[in-house]
N, C-alpha and C positions, 0 to 999 in steps of 0.2 A: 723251639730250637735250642733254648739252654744256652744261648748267649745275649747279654742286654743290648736294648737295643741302640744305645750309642758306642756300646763296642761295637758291633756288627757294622755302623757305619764306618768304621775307619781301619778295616780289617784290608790290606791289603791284597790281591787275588791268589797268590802264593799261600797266607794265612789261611784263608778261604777254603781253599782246597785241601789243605791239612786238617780244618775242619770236619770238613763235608766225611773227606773221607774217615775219620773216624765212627758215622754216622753208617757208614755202608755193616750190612751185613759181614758175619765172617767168612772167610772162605770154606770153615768148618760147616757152619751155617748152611751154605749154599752146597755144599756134596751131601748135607742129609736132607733138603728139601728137592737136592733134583736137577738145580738149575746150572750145574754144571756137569761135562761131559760124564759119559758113561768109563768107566777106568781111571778114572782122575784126569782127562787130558781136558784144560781149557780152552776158551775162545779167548784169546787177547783183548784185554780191557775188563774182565767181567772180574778179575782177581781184585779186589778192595786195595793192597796195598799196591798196587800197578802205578808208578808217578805216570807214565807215558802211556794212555789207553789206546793212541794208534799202534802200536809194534803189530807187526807182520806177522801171520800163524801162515800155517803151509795150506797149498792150495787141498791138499788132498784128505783137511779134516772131516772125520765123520763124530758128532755126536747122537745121545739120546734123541735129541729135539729135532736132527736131519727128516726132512719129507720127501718124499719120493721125487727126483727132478723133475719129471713129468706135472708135477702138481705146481712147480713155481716157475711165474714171468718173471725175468730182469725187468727195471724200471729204471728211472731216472738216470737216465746214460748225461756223463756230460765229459766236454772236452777240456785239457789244458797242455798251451805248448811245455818243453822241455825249455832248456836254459839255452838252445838253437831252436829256432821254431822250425830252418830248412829243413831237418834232420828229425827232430824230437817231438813227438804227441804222445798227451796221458790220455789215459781213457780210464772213465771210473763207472760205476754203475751200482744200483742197490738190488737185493732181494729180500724177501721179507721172512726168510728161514735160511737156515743153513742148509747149503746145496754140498754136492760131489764135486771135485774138481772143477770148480768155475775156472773159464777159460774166454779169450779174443781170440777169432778167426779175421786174418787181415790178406786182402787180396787189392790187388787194382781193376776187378770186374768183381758185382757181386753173386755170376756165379762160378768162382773162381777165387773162394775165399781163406785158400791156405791151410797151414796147419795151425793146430791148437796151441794156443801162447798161454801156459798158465798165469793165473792170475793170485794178486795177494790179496788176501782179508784182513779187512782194519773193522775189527768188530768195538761197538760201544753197548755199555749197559750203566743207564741211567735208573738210580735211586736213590731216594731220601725218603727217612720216615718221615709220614705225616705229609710229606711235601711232594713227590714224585714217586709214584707207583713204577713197578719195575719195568722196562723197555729196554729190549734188547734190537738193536741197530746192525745192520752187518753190509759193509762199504765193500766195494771188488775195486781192484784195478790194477792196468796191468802198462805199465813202458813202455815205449815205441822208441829204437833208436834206429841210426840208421837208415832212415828213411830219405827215399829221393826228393831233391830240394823244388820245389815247382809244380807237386804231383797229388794225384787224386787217389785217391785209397779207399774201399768201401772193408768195411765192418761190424762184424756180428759179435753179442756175448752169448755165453752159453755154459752150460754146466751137465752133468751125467744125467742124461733126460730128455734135454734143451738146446737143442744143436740150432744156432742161425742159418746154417748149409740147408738145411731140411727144408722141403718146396712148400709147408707147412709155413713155415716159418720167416719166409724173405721177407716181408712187409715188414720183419722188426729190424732189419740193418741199416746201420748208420755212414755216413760217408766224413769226410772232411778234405782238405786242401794242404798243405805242408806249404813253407814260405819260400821264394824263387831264391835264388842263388840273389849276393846284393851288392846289385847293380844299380845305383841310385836311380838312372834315367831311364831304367826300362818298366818300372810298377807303380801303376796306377792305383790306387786304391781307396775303399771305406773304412773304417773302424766309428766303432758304436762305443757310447759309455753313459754310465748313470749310477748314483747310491739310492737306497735306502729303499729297497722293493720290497720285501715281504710278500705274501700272498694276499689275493686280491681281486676282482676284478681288472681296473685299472694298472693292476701291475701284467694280468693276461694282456691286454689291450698295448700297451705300449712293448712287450716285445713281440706280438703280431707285427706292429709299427715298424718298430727296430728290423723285425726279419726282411721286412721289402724294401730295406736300405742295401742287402745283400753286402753285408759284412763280412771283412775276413777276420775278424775277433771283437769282441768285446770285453772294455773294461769296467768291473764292479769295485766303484770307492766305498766300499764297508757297509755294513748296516744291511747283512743279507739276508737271512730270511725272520727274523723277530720272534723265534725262540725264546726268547726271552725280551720279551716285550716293554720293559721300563728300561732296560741300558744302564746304568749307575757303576753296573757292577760290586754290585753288595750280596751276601750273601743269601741263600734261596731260603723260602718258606712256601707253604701254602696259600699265602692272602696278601703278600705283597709288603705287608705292614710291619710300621716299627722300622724301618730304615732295610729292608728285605729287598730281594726280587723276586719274581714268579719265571718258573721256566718249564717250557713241553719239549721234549725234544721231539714230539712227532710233528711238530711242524717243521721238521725240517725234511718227513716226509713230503710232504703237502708240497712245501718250496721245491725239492727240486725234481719232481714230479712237473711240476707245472713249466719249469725252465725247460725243461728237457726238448721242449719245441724247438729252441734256439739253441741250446749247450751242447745236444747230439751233431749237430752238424759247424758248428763255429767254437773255438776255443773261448772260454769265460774263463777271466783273468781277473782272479776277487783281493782286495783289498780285504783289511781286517775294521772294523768299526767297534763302536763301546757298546751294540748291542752281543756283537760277537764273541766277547769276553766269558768263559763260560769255566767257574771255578769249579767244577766236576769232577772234572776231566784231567784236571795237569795242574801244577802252581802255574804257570803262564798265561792261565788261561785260554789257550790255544789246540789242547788234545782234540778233543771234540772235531776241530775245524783239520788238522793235520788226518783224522778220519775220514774226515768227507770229500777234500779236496787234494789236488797234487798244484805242487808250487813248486817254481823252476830251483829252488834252491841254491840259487846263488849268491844270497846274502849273507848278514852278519847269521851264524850259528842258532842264536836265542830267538832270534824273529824268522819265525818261518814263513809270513806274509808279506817279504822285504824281499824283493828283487829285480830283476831287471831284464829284458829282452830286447835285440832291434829286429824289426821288419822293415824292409825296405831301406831308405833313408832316414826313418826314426826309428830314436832309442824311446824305450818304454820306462819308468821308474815306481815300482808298487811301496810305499810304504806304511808304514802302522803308525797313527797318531795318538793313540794311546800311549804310548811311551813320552810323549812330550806332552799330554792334553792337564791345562790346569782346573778346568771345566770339572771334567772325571777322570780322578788320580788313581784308581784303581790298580792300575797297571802304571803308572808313570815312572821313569827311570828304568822301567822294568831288563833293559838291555844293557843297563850299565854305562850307557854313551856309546856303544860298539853300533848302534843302527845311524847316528851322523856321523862320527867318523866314517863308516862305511860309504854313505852319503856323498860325503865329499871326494874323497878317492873315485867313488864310481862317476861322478858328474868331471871328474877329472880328467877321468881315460875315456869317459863318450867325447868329451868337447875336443880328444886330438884323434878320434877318429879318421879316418879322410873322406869315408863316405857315409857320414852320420851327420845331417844337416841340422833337423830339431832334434830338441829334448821332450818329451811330456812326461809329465810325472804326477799321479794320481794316486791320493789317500784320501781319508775318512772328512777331520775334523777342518772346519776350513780356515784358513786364512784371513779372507777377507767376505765377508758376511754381514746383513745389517737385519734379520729376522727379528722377531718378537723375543722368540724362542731360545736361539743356542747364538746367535751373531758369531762374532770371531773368535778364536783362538788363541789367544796371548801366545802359547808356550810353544805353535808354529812359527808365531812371526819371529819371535826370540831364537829358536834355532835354528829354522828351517830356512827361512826367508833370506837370511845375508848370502847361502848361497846358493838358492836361485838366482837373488841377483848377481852373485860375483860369476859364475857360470851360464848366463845371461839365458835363464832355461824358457822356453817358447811358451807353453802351454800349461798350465796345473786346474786339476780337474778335482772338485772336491764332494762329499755327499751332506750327512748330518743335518742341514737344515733344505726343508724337504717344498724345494720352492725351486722355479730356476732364478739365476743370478750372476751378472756376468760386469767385471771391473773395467773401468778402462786400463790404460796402461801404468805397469805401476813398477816402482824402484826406490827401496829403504820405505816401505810403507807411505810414498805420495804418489799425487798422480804425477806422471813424465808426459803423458800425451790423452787426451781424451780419442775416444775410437767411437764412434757412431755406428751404429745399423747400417752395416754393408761394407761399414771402411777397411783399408787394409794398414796393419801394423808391422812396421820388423822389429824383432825384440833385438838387433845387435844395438840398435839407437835407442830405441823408444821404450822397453823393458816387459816384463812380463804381463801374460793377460791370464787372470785366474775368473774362475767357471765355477759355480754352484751349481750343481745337477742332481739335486736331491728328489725329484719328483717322482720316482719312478714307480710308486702305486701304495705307499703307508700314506697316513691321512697329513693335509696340508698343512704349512703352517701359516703367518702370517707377516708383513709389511709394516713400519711406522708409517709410510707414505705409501702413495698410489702405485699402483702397477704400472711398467712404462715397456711395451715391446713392439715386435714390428707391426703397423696398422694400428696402435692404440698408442702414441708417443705420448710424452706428458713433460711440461719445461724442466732438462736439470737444474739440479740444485744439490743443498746441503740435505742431507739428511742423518737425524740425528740416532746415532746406536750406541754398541761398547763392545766391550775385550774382555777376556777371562786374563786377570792376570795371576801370578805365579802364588799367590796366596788361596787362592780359588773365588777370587771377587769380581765385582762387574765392574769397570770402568768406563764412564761414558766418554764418548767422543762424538764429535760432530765430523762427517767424513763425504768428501764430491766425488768417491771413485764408483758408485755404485749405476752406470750407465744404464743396465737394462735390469728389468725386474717383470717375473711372471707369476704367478702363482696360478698355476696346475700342472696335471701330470707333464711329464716331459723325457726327452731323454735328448744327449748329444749323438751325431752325425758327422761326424769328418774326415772330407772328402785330402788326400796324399796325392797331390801332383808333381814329382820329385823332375830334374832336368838334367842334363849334361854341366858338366863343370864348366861354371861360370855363368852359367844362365838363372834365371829368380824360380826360384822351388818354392808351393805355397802347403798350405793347409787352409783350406776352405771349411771354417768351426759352422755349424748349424745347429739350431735347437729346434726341437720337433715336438708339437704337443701330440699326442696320445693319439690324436684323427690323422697327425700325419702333416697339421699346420704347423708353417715356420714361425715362429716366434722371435728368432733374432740368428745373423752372418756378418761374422768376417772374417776378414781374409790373414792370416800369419805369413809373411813374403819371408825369404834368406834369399840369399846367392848360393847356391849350390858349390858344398864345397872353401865355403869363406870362413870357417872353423877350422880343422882338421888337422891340424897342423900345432907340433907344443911351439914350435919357433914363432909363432905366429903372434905370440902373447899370452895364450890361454895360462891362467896361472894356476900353480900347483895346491893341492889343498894346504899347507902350509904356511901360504903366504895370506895376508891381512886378507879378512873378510871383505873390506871393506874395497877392494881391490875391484874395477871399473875391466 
């Protein structure tokens, strides 16, 4: 690599990428070997000095390396809402050469599928000498706005060749659901979530699981398909060594090939983790990912995995812990402070909504954790945590240590109420309940203490862990908040039963092992409607953190 290897450790992902890409071939290089268009016209990303390898190229490129339509299947279709889900669906999908005019046909019967809605290409092309052989990636997708609130839509991709209309061809169309107009007390609902999948059996196996829960989305807290399989965020080699990482990107063929069972028909809603840091692609470490996936885009600028949606009676909050993690500083700071201030503003304007009753807010690096392996997080609790609690948020859902694990209740880092298997908690009193759901098919990790879930209870007590704090050390602590502990596959189930103003609105949390056994429930009660209001109390992000 030509850099030692204790620089390489401390190389920030920004540096990294400024690295890397001096390593990339020339662009001269690459028009006399071929691998770019015929005429000089590129594919977006495959230009060496490109910072942003997702930018958009038109739908209607043709290069040398184009195959006859006829010759290529779309694959790996997946969904994501817009920043209104009544209205807003992404649809993305891969092919494995560059097509003609890839396009989404969208009808509400599917055969009756519209006209052609061009599509944009986010091409990636991954290299490093010695390190990664060349791999050319090329992502489609295409915006949905507009759309009727409540309503079923079926859908085809397709490109000059490849028509979804064609009676040849229906077996490939995808359908989805758009979110009801929001009416707190008339939608019932599921949502699914879990980190740390990669491919797998076990990872097949649990969104089998997950899809007979008949979900109207799911969310993914970081650590998605293990491309890059050590996490660190150091820069790549071929063997890992000397302070390195190793990366394929065609396992992200693999991944979302495999998702595509669940993702074609249910929005996946991905969180960023430290495996997904990928200095290739952008200083951010984020190209690569802004490639693959579409993100509602309503957060701060620099974090494109920072956002937010409500369905129903809850508000949804995706953020990136990387930016805070003292663990792996790779990226830390990386936002400049603009992703908490954001934070707090938006937890602001959910909590005087009128018919936003919970909060849930789900990223990567956890909180509260007592693993072998990664335990908590210092640099969430320090930022993150005073306003959860000062915004009294319901639920946080975390991935990174790959076990289930679930707190009692908790406010300034102690316990406020212990919650039992099956009990029901309101966080206006009793304060937040954070969830480890790391299980969802990478290998297991492990417990200082016994496992304790539902059918297999075991006496609480202390058990002893620690915290990454701001220096990047382990600080131990002895800690009672850790009520339930699993260790195997798993994934979360929760059931949204919202009610008329002034009636108790719940979420019913369930964890589900891989067969479909519960492992641990409870219940989150509000009054429906006992937020919503700034008169009400809710205080402004400017006022003390420390603000009840």
């Amino acid at each position: 690599m030509g850099v030692p290897a204790e620089l390489m450790q401390r190389l920030s992902m920004a540096e990294q990428h400024e690295y890397l890409t001096r390593l990339r071939p020339s662009r001269r290089t690459l028009l006399r070997t071929g691998a770019l268009a015929a005429g000089g016209t590129a594919v977006a990303g495959l230009l060496p000095a490109t910072s942003a390898a997702a930018s958009p190229t038109s739908p209607t490129l043709i290069t040398s390396s184009t195959r006859h339509g006829t010759t290529v299947v779309p694959f790996a279709r997946h969904l994501a809402f817009g920043a209104d889900p009544r209205t807003q669906m992404r649809i993305a999908w891969q092919v494995p050469a560059i097509v003609k005019h890839p396009f989404v046909r969208l009808g509400r019967h599917p055969l009756d599928l519209g006209q052609k809605i061009p599509a944009e290409v986010r091409a990636l092309h991954s290299e490093v000498p010695g390190a990664i052989a060349p791999v050319d990636q090329y992502y489609l997708h295409v915006e949905l706005d507009r759309l009727l609130p409540g309503s079923r839509y079926f859908y085809g991709v397709g490109h000059d060749g490849f028509d979804p209309a064609d009676a040849a061809n229906l077996t490939s169309l995808g359908e989805f659901e758009t979110a009801p107009r929001r009416k707190a007390h008339a939608l019932s609902y599921t949502f699914t979530a879990f980190g740390d999948q990669g491919v797998s059996y076990d990872a097949l196996a649990n969104d089998t699981t997950l899809l007979g829960q008949h979900p109207k989305f799911h969310l993914h807290a970081g650590d998605i398909a293990y491309a890059d399989p050590s996490g660190q965020g150091k820069p790549v080699s071929s063997t890992g060594a000397n302070g390195t990482d190793v990366f394929d990107p065609r396992v992200w063929d693999n991944f979302l090939n495999q998702t595509e069972l669940v993702a074609k028909q249910i929005p996946w809603m991905v969180a960023t983790g430290n495996h997904d840091m990928e200095a290739l692609y952008s200083p951010n470490g984020y190209g690569g990912q802004e490639a693959r996936w579409d993100f509602p885009g309503n957060g701060p600028s620099k974090c494109p995995s920072v956002y937010s949606f409500i369905y129903g009676n809850v508000a949804y909050i995706s953020l990136d812990a990387n930016d805070v993690s003292n663990e792996i500083p790779a990226n830390k700071g990386y936002s400049g402070g603009s992703q908490t201030a954001w934070l707090a503003e938006r937890l602001y304007f959910l909590r005087t909504q009128p018919d936003v009753d919970f909060v849930v807010v789900y990223f990567h690096h956890c909180a509260y954790s007592t693993t072998n392996q990664h335990a908590s997080e210092g640099g969430v609790r320090a930022d993150w945590v005073p306003l959860f609690d000062k915004y009294k948020v319901d639920l946080v859902i975390n991935g990174h240590n790959h076990v289930y694990e679930r707190s009692d209740a908790l406010r300034a880092n102690a316990v406020t109420r212990s919650v039992a298997i099956g009990a029901t908690v309101d966080p206006a009193e009793d304060g937040t309940m954070y969830v480890t759901a790391g299980g969802a098919g990478r290998s297991l990790y492990s417990f200082p203490v016994p496992d304790s879930y539902a059918g297999h209870e075991v006496a609480h007590g202390d058990v002893p862990s620690y915290y990454w704090d701001a220096n990047g050390n382990k600080v131990t602590e002895t800690i009672q908040w850790s009520r339930v502990r699993y260790t195997g596959y798993s994934f979360l189930a929760v059931d949204v039963a919202p009610a008329p103003h002034g009636r108790a609105t719940t979420l019913t949390v369930r964890a589900l092992a891989e067969n479909g056994t519960e492992v641990d429930r409870f219940v989150i009660r509000r009054k429906a409607g006992e937020v919503g209001l700034a008169s009400r109390g809710v205080p402004r992000p400017n006022e003390n953190l420390s603000a009840s």
